[in-house]
N, C-alpha and C positions, 0 to 999 in steps of 0.2 A: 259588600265585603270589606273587613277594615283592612288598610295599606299594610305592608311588611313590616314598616316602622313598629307600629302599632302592637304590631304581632309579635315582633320582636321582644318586646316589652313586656304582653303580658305572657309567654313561653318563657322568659326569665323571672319574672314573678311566682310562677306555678312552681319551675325550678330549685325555687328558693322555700318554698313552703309545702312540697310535698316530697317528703324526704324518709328514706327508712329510718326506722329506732326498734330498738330493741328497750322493752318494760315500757312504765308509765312513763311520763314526757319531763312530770313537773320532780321528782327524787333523781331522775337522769342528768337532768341541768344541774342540779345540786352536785351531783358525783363529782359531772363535768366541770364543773366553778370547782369544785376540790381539786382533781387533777391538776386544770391550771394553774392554782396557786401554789400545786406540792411541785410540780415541776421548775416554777419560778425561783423557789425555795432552793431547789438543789438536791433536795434529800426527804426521808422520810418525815414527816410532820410529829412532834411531840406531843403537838395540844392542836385541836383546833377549833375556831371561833364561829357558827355560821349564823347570821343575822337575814331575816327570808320574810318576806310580805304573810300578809294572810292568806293570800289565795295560792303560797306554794306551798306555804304550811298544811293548810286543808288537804291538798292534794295530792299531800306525801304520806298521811298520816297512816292512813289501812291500805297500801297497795303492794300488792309482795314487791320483792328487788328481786331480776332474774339472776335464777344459777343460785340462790342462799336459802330458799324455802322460808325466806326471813320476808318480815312485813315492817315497813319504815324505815324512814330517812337514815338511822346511827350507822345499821351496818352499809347503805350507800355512801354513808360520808366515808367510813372507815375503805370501805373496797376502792374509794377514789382517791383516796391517798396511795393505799398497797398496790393497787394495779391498774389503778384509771389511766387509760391513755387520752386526751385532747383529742388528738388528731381524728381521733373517733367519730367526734362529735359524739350526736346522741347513744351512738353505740357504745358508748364509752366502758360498757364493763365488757365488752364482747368476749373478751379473753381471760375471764376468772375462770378460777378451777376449784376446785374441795377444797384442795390444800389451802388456798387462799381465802375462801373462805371461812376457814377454822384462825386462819389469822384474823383476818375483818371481825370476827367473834371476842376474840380475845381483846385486840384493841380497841372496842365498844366496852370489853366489860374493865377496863384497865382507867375507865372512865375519863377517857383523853380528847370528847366530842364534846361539848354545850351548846348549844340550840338555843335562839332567841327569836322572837318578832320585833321584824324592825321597826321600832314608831319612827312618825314623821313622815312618811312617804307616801305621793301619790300614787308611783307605779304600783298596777299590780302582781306584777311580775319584776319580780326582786330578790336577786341572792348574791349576797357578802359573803365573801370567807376569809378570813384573817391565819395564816397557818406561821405555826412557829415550833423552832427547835430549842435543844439545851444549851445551846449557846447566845440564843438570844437576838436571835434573825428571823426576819417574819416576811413573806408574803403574802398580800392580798390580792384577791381578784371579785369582780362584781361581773354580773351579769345580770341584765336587764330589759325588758320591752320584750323582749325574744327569746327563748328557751336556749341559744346558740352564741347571742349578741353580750362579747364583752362590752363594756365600756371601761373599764378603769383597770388597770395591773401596776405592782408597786414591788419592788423588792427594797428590805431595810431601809421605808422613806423616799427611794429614789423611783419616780413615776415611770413608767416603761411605756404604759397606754394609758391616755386619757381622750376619750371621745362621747362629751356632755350632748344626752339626748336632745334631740330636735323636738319640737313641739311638735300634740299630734296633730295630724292633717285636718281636723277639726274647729284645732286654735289657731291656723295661719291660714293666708292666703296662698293657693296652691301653686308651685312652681309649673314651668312649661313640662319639666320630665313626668310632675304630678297628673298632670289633666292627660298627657300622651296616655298613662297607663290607667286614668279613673276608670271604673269601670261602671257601668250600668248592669241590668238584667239582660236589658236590648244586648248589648255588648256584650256580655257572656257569650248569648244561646247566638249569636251571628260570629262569634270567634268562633266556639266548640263545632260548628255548624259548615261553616266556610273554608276554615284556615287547609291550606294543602295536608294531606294524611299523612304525609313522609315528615312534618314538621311538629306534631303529635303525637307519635307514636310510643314517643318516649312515658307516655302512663299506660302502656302494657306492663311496666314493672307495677302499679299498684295491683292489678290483676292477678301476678305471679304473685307475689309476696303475701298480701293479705288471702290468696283461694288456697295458700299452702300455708298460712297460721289456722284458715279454719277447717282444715282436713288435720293436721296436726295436732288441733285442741280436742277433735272426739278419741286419738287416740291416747288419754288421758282423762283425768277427775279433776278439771281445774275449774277453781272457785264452787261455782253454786253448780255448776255443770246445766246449767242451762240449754245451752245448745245440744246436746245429748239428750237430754230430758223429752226433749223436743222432739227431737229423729227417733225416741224408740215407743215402742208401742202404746203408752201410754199417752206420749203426745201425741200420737198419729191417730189414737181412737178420739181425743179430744180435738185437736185443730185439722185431722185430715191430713192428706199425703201428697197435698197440691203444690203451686208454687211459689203460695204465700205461706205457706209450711216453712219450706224449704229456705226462702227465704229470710226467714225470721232465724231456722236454724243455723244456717251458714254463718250467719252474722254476727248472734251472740255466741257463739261458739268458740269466733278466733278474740271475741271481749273477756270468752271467761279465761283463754289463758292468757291474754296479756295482762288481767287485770289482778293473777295468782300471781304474774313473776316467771313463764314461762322462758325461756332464754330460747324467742318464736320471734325474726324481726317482722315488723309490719310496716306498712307506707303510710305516714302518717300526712296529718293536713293540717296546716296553721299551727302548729306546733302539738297535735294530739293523735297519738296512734286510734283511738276510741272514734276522732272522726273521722279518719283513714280509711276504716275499716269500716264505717256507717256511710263513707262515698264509695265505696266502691262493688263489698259485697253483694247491696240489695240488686245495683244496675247489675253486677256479672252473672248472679242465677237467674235473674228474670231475664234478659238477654240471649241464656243459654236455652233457657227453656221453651222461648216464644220465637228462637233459632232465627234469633238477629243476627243478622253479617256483621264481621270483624271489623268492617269498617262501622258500622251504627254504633257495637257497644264503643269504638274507641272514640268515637263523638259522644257519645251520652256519659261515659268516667270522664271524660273534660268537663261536659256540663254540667255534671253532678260536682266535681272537686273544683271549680272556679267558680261555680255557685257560694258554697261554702266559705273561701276565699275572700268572695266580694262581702258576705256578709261580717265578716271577721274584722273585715277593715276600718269599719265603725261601731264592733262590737267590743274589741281586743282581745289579743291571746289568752286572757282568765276573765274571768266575769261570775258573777252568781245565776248566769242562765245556763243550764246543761247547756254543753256543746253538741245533744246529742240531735238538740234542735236545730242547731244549724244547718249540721252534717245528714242532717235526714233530709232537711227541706233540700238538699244538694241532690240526693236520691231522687226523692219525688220528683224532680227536673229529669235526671237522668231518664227514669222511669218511665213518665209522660212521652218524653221525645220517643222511646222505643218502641212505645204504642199507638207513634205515627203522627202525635202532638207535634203542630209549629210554636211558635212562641206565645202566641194567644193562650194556648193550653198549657204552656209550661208556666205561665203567669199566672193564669187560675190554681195551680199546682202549689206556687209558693201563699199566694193567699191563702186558700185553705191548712194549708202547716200552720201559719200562724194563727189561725183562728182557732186551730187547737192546740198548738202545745206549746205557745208564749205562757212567759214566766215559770217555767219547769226549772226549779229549783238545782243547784248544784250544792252537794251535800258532801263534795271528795270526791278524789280517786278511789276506787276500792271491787270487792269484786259483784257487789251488789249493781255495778254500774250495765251490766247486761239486762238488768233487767229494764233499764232506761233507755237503751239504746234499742230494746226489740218494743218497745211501748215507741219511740221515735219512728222503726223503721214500718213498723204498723201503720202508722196515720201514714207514712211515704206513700204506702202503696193505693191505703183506701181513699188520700187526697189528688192519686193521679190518676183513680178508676172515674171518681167525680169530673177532675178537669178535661178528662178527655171524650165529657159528655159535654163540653162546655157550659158544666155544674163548680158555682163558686161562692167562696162567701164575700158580700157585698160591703158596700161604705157603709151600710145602715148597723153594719155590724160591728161593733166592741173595736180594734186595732185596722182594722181593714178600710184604705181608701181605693181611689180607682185608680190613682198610680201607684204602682206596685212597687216603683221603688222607696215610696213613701209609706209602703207598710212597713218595708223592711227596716228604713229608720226608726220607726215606732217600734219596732219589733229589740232593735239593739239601743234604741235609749233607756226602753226599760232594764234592758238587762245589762249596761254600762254606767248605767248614773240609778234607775227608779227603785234598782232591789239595792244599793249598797247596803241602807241599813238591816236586809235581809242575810247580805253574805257578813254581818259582820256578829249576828247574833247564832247562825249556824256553825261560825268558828268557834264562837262561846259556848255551845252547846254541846260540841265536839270537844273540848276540848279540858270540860267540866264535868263530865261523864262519869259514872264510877264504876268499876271494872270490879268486877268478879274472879 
């Protein structure tokens, strides 16, 4: 059982990375960096300046903005000047309205936004905003490494915050608070496993939050409508009425409206509602249906979203690998254990995820991303049906060693350093596009 300390530590961790938001994660932090800087400012912004990595660029490009029926960053930059509140955090437009929106329209078309990629930069996770009035006062704020995490705020020159990223935990030798809270596999499924109930139970809100964005997205047409597709006769003659069905539909259902702009918050994870909603949905129908106790599923949504967690830590919060593979192999964990899997089985669990859907390409935010996420939460189930016959894939095979947590390094170097040149020609590609 690990000590209080310990526990302490990683229940302030999860705290801190699995948080409601409302819309996509990566046009949210942008709003949010707007707010900051309009608020700094004093007043409404004239012009504004924002300089964004590639990977938030990608990720802002096709994803509706909730509450505008609009798709792209101009009108979240505009809505975070007019009504973005900080204090929100990722919520930050929670309180737009029409009216407000016919403003954020106007001042997008009044041509008072410019958008840049910033060169020079290692992070992938990077947004500059520089906001300035007619008088010739400017505010900037940066936000960095974290979808949440200022580092730098400045009014006319004078620094307000300045706080130069640490090196990742990769390039240094690890502090005592660092190894307190490293986490292993082992250390997940003996946290999620062990810890007191009454000191957990605080991710029954992903439960709430995300099983009422996906009861709320069938009753609507959002995105590809996927999930609907799925639950009506059509799906039901083609994949059945079981609870890999069911499953599948719950899931991408509450992906298709977060991923139109639904103004639906969801509990997101590592900074992504999409994998929020890929830890928590698949364990809560399979759970419900295979009439696990409240206390299993609320051990298996810890071990499914601090699975996810652990793997992010060497992954980083954007990368060119879907997140969808993260946050599903978090699934498969949860999954396994509910069908009675100890950690032997939950290990075969995450090996098989990786044996099939390492290198799965991220291509953006947008609403086509359900279709990624029920292709994810697919392999979850069929790689926790295998491990819980203690059916695995092997060293002899492609990414796969006999410690597990040595897949998972394999598994996030590829998609942290081996696809860059991959995430940096799918921006081109994006970006080059000719539109119709």
């Amino acid at each position: 059982m690990i000590n209080q300390k310990k526990r302490k530590r990683i229940i302030e961790l999860m705290k801190r990375e699995v948080v409601p938001a409302i819309g996509c994660t990566e046009p949210m932090a942008v709003s949010l960096c707007v707010a900051k800087a309009t608020e700094t400012l004093g007043c409404t912004p004239t012009h504004i300046e924002a300089y964004l990595s590639a990977n938030i660029l990608k990720n802002a490009m096709g994803v509706g903005i909730p509450g505008t029926r609009m798709v792209g960053l101009p009108i979240a930059i505009a809505l975070g000047a007019l009504v973005g509140k900080s204090e929100y955090g990722l919520e930050v437009l929670r309180d737009v309205t029409d009216s407000e929106v016919a403003q954020g329209k106007q001042y997008v078309e009044e041509q008072r936004i410019c958008i840049h990629l910033k060169d020079g930069i290692d992070e992938k996770l990077y947004i500059e905003v520089i906001a300035t009035d007619d008088a010739g006062h400017s505010a900037t704020a940066i936000i960095a490494r974290d979808h949440t995490h200022f580092i730098r705020i400045e009014k006319d020159g004078e620094v307000l915050l300045n706080q130069p990223l640490k090196k990742h935990q990769t390039e240094e030798a690890p502090t005592k608070d660092d190894e307190e809270c490293e986490l292993t596999l082992r250390r997940v499924f003996d946290f999620a496993t062990t810890t007191p109930l009454e000191e957990i139970e605080f991710i029954k809100e992903a439960r709430r939050l995300n099983e009422n964005a996906s009861r709320e997205a069938l009753k609507g047409n959002y995105g590809h409508s996927l999930g609907k597709t799925l639950s009506r006769p059509l799906g039901k003659g083609i994949m059945g009425d079981s609870i890999f069905s069911h499953i599948l539909s719950a899931t991408s259902s509450a992906c298709d409206a977060r991923m139109a702009g639904a103004s639906i918050p969801v509990m997101s994870n590592s900074g992504s509602g999409n994998q929020g909603i890929s830890c928590t949905m698949p364990v809560v129908v399979f759970a419900e249906e295979n009439h696990n106790t409240d206390e299993e599923l609320t051990r298996a949504l810890i071990l499914s979203h601090l699975t996810a967690i652990y793997i992010k830590q060497s992954l980083g919060k954007l990368s060119a690998l879907c997140g969808c593979v993260v946050a599903s192999t978090g699934s498969a964990c949860g999954i396994t254990y509910l069908m009675g899997g100890g950690y032997k089985q939950v290990a075969y669990s995450v090996k098989n995820m990786i044996a099939n859907l390492a290198g799965m390409v991220c291509d953006g935010a947008k609403p086509a991303c359900a279709l990624k996420v029920t292709s994810g939460v697919s392999t979850a189930v069929l790689s926790a049906m295998l491990a819980i016959q203690n059916r695995h894939a092997t060293n002899a095979e492609g990414l796969i060693e006999d410690d597990v947590d040595h897949c998972i390094r394999n598994l996030t170097r590829i998609g942290a350093s081996g696809m860059n040149e991959t995430d940096r020609m799918v921006l081109d590609i994006m970006t080059h596009k000719s539109c119709k």
